[in-house]
Each structure stands twice: as C-alpha cells, then as structure tokens.
PyMOL Python script that loads the backbone (N, CA, C, O; Angstrom):
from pymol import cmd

cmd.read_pdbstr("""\
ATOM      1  N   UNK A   1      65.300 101.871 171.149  1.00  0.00           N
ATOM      2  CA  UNK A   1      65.965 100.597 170.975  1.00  0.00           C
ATOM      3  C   UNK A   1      66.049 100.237 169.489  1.00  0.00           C
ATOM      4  O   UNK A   1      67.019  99.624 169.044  1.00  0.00           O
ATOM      5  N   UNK A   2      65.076 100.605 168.770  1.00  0.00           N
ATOM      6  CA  UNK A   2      64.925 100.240 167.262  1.00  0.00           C
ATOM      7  C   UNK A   2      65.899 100.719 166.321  1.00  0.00           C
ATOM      8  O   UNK A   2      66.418 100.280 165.295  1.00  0.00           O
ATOM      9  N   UNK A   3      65.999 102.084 167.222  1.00  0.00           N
ATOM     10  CA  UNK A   3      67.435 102.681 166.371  1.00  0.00           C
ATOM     11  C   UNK A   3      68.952 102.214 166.837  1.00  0.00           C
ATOM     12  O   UNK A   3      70.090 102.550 166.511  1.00  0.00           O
ATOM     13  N   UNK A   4      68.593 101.622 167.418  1.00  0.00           N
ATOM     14  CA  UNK A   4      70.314 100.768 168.104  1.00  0.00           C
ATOM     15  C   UNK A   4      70.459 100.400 167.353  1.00  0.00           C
ATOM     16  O   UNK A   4      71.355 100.683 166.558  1.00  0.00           O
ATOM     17  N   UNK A   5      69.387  99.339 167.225  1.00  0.00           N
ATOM     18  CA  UNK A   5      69.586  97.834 166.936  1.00  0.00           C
ATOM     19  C   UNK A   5      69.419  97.894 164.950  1.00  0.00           C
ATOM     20  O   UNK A   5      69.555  96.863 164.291  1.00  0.00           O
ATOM     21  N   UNK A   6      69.137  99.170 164.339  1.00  0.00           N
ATOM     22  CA  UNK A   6      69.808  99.468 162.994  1.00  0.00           C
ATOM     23  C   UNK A   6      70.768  99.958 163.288  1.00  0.00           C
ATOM     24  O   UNK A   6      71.441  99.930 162.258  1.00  0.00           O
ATOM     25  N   UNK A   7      71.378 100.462 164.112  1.00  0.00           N
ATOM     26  CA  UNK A   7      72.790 101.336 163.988  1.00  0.00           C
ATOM     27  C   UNK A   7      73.727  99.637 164.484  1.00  0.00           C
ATOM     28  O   UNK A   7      74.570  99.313 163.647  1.00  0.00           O
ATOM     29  N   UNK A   8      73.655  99.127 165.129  1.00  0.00           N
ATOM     30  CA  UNK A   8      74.275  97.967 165.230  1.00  0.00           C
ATOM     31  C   UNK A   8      74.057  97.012 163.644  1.00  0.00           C
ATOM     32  O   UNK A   8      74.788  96.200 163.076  1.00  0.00           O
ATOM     33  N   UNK A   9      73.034  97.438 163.399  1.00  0.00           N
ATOM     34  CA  UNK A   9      73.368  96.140 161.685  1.00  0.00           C
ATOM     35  C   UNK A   9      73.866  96.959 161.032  1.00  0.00           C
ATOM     36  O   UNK A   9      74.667  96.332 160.338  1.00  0.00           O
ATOM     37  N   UNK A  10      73.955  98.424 160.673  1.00  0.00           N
ATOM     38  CA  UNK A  10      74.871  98.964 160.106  1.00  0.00           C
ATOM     39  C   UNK A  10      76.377  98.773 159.935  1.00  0.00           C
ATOM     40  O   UNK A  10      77.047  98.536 158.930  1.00  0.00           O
ATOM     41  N   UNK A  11      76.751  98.970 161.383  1.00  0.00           N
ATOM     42  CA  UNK A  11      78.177  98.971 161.845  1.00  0.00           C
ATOM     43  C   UNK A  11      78.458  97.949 161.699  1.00  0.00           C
ATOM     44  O   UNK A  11      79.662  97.750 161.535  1.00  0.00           O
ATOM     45  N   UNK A  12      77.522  96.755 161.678  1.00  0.00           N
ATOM     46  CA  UNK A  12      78.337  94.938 161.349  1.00  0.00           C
ATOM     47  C   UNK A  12      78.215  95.031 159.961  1.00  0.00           C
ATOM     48  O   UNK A  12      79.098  94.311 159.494  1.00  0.00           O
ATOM     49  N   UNK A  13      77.625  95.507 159.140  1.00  0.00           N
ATOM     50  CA  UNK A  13      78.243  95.152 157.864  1.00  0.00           C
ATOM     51  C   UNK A  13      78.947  96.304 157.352  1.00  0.00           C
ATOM     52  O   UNK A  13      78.911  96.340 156.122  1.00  0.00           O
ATOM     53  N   UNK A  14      79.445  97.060 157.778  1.00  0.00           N
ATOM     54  CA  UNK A  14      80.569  98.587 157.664  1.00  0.00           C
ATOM     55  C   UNK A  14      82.016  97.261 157.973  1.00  0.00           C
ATOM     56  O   UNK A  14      82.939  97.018 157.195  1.00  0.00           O
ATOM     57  N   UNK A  15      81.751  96.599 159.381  1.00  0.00           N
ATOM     58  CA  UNK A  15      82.854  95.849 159.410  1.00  0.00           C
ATOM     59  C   UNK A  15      83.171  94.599 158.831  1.00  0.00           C
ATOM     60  O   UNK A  15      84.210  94.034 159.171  1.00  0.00           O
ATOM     61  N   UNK A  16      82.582  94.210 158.188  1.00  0.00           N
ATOM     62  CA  UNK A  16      82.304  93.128 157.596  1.00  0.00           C
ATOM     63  C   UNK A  16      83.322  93.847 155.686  1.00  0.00           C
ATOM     64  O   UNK A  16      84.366  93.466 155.158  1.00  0.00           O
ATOM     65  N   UNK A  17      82.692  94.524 155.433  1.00  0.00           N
ATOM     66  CA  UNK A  17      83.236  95.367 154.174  1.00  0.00           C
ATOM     67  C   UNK A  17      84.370  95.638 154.468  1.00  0.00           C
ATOM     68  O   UNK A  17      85.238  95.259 153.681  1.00  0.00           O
ATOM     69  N   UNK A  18      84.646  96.136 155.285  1.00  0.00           N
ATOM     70  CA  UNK A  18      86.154  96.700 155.973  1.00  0.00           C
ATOM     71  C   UNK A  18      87.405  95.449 156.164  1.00  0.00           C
ATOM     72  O   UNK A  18      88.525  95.550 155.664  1.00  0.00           O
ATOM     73  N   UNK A  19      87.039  94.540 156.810  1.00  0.00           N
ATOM     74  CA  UNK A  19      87.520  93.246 156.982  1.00  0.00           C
ATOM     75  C   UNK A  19      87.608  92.785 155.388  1.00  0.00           C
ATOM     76  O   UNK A  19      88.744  92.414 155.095  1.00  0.00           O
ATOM     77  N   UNK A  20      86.846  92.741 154.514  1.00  0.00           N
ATOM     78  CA  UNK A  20      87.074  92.091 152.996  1.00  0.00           C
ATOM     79  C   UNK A  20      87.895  93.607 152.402  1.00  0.00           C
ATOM     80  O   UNK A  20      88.784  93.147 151.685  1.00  0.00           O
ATOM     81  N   UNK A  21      87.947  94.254 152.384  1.00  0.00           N
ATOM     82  CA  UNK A  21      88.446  95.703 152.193  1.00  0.00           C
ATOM     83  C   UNK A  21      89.791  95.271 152.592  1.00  0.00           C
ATOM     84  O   UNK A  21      90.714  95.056 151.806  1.00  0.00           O
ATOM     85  N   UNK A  22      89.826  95.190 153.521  1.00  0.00           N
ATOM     86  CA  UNK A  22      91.508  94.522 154.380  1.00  0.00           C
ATOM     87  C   UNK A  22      92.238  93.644 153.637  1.00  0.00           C
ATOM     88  O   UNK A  22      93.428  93.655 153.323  1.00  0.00           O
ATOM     89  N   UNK A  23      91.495  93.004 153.438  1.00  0.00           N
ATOM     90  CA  UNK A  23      92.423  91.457 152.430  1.00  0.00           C
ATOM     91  C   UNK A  23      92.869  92.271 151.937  1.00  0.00           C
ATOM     92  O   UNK A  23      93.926  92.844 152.197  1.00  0.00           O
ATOM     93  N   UNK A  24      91.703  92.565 150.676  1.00  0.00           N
ATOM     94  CA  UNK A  24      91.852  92.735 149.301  1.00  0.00           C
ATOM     95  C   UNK A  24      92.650  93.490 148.645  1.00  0.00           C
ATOM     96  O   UNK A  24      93.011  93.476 147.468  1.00  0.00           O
ATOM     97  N   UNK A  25      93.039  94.557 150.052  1.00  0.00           N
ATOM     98  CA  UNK A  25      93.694  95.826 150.228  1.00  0.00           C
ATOM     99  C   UNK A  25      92.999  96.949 149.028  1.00  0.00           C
ATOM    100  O   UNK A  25      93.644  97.520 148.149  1.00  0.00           O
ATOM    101  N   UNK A  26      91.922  97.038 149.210  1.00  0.00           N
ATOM    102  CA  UNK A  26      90.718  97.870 148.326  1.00  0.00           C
ATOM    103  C   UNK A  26      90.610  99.144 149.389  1.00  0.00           C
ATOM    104  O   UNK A  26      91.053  99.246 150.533  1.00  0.00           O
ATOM    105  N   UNK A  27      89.912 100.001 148.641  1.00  0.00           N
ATOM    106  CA  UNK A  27      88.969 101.408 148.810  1.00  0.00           C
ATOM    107  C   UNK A  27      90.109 101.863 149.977  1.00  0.00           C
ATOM    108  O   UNK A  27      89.720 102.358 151.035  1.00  0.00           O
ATOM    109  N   UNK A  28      91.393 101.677 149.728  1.00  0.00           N
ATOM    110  CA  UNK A  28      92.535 102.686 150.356  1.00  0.00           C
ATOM    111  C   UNK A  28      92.906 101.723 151.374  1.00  0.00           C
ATOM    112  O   UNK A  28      93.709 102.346 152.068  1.00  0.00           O
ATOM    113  N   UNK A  29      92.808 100.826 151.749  1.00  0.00           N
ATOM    114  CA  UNK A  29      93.249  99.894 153.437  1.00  0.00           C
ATOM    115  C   UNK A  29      93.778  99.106 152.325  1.00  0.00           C
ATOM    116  O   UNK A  29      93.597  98.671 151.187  1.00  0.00           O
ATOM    117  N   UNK A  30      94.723  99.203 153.584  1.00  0.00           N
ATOM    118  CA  UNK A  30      96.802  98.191 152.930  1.00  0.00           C
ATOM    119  C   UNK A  30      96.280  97.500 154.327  1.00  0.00           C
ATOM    120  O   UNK A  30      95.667  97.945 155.298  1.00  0.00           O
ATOM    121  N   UNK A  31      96.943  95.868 153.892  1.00  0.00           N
ATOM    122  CA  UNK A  31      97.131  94.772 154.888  1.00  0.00           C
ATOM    123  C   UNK A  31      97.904  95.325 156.030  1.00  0.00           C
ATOM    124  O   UNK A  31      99.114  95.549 156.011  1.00  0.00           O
ATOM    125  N   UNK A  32      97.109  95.521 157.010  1.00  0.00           N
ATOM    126  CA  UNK A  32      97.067  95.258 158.275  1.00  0.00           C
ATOM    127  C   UNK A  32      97.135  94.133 159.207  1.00  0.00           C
ATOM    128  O   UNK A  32      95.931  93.911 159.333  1.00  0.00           O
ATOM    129  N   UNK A  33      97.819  93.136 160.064  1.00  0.00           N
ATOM    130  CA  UNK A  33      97.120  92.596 160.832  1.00  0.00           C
ATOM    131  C   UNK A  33      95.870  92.885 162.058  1.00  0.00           C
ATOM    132  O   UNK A  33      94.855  92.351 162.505  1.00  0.00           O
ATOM    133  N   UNK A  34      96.876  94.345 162.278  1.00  0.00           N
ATOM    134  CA  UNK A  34      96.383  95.290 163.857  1.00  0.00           C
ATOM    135  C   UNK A  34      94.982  95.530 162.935  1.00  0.00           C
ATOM    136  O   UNK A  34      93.988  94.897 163.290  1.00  0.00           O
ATOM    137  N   UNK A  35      94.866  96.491 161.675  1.00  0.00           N
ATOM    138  CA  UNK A  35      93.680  96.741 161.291  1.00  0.00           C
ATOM    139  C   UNK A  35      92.909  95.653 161.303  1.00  0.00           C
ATOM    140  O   UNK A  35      91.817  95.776 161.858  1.00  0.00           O
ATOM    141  N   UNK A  36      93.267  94.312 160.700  1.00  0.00           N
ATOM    142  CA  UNK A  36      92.337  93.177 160.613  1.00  0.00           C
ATOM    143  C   UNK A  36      92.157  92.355 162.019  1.00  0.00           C
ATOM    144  O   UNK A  36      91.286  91.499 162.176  1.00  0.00           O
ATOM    145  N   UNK A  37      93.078  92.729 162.987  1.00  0.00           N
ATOM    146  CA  UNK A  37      92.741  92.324 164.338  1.00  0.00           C
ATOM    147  C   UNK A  37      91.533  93.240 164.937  1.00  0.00           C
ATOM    148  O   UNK A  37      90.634  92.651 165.537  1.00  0.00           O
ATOM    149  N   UNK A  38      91.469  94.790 164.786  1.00  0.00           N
ATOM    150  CA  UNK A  38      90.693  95.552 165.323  1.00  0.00           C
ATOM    151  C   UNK A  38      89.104  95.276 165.214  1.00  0.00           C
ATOM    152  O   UNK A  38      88.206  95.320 166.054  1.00  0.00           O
ATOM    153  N   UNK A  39      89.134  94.843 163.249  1.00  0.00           N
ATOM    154  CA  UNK A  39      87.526  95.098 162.389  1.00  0.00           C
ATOM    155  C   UNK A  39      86.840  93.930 163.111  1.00  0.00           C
ATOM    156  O   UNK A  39      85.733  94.107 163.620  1.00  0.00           O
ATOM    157  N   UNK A  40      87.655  92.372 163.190  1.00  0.00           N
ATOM    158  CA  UNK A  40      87.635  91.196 163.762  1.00  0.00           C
ATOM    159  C   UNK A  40      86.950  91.532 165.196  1.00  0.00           C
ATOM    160  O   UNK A  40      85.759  91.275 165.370  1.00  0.00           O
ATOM    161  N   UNK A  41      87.534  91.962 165.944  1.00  0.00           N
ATOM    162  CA  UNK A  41      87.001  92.236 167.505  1.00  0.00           C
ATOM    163  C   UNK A  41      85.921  93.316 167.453  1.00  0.00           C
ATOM    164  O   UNK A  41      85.010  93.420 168.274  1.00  0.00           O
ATOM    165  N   UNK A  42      86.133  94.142 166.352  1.00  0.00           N
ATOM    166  CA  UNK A  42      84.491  94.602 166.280  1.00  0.00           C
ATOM    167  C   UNK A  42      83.868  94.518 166.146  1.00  0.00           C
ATOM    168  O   UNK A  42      82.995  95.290 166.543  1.00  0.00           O
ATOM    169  N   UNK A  43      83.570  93.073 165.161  1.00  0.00           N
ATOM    170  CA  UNK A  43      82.183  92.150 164.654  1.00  0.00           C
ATOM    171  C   UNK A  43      82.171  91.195 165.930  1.00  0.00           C
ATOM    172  O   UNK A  43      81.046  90.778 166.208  1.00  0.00           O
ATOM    173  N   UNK A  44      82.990  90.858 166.585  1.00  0.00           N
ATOM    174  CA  UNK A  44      82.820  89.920 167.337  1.00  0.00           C
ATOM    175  C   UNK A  44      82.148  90.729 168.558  1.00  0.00           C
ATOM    176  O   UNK A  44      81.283  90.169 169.232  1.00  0.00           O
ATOM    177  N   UNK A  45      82.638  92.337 168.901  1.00  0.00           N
ATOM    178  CA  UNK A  45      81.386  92.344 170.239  1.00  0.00           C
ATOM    179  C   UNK A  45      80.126  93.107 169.604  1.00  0.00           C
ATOM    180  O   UNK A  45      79.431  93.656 170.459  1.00  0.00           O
ATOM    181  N   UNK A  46      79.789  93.221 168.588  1.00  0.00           N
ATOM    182  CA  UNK A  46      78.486  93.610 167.845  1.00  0.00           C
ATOM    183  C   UNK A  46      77.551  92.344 167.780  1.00  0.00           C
ATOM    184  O   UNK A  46      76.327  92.416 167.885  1.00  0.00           O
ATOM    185  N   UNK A  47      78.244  91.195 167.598  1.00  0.00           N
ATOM    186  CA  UNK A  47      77.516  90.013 167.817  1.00  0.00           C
ATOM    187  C   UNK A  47      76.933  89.657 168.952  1.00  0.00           C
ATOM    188  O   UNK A  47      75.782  89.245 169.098  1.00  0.00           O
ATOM    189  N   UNK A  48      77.974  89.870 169.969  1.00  0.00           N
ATOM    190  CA  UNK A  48      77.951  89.825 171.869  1.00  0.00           C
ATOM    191  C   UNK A  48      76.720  90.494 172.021  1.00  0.00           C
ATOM    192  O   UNK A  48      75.761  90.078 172.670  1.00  0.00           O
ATOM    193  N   UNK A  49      76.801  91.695 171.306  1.00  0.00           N
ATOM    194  CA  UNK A  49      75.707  92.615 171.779  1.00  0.00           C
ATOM    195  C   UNK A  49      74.147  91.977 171.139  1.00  0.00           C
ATOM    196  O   UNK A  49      73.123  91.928 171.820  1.00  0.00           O
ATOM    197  N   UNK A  50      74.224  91.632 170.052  1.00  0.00           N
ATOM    198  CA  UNK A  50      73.151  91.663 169.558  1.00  0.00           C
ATOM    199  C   UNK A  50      72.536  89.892 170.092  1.00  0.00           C
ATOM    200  O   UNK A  50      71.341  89.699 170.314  1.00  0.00           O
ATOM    201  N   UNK A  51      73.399  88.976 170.198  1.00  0.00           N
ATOM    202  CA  UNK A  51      72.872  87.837 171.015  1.00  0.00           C
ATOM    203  C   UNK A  51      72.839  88.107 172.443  1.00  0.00           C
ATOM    204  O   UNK A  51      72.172  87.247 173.018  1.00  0.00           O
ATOM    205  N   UNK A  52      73.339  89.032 173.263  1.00  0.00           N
ATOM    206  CA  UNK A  52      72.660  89.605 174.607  1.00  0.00           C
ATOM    207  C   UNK A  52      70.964  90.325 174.388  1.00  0.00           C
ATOM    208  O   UNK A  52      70.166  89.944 175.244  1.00  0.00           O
ATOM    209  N   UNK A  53      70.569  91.022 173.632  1.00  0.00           N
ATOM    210  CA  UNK A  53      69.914  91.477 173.409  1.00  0.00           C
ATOM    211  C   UNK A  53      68.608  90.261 173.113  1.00  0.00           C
ATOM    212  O   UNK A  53      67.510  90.329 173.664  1.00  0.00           O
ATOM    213  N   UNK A  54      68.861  89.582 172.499  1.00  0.00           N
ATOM    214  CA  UNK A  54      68.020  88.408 172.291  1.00  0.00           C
ATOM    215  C   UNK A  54      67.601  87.214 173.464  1.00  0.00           C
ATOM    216  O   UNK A  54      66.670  86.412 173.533  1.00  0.00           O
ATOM    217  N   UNK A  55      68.686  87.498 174.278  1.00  0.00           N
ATOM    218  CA  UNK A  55      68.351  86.375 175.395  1.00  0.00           C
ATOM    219  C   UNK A  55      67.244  86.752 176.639  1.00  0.00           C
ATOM    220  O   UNK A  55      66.576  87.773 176.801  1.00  0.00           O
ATOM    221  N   UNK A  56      67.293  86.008 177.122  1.00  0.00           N
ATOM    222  CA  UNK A  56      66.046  85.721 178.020  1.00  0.00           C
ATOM    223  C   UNK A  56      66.374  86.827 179.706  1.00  0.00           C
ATOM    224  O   UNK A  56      65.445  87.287 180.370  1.00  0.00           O
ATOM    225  N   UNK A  57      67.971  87.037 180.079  1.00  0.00           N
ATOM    226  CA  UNK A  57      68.336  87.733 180.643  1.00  0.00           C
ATOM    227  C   UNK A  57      68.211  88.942 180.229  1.00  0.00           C
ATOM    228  O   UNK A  57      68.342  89.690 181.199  1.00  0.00           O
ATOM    229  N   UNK A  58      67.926  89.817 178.776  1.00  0.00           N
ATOM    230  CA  UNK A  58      67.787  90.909 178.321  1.00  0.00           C
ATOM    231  C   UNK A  58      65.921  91.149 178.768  1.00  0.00           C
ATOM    232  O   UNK A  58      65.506  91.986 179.570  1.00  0.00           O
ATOM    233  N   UNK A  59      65.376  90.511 178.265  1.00  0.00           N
ATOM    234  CA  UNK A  59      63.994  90.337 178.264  1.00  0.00           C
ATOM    235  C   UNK A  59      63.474  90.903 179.229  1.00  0.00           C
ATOM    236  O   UNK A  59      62.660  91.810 179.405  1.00  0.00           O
ATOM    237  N   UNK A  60      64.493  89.749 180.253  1.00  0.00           N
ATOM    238  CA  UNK A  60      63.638  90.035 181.811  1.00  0.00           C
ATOM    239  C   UNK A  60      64.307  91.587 182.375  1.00  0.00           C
ATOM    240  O   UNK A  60      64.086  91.813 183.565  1.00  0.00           O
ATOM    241  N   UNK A  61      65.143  92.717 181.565  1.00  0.00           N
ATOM    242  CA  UNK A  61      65.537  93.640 182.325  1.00  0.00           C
ATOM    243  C   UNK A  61      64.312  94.910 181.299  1.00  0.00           C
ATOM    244  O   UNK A  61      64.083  96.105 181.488  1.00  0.00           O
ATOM    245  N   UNK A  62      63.959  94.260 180.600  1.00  0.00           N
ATOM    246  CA  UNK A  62      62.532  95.605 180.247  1.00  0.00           C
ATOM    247  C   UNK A  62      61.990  95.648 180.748  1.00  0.00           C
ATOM    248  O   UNK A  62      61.073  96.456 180.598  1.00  0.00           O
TER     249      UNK A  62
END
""", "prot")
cmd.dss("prot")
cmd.show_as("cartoon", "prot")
cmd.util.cbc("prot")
cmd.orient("prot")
C-alpha cells in the first residue's frame, strides 16, 4: 500500500506540472483543451482515490 500511495503523489504532481506545462505551452506541450481536459480529470480521480483511501469506509475494508 505504501508504494501506491507514493506512486499516487508522484503521478499528482507529474499532473499538476503537466497542467502548468499546458498553459505555458513549456517542455514541448502546445495548448490543448483535450490535453488540459485529460491532466484535469487525472488530478481529479487521484484525489477520489486518495480521499477514498482516507475514509472510514476504506478503514473498515482492511
């Protein structure tokens, strides 16, 4: 689980860089919406995941 849950803070700030990368149109990424729609929905279920993981319904399935 320990290694998820670094491979999940990894990948949120990979998308997080990527998403400011997007604007800025830096380190090779040209404005996208679809790209900046994609990075967007990928921080958003990395979050899903990681506040599932924290709740009281996760708890009770260890």
């Amino acid at each position: 689980m320990e290694k998820y849950l670094e491979h999940l803070k990894s990948e949120k700030e990979n998308c997080k860089q990527h998403i400011i990368d997007i604007v800025n149109e830096q380190n090779g990424f040209r404005f996208s919406s679809m790209n900046l729609q994609f990075a967007i929905n990928r921080l958003k279920e990395i979050e899903a995941i990681e506040e599932f993981i924290e709740s009281e319904d996760f708890k009770m399935l260890k």
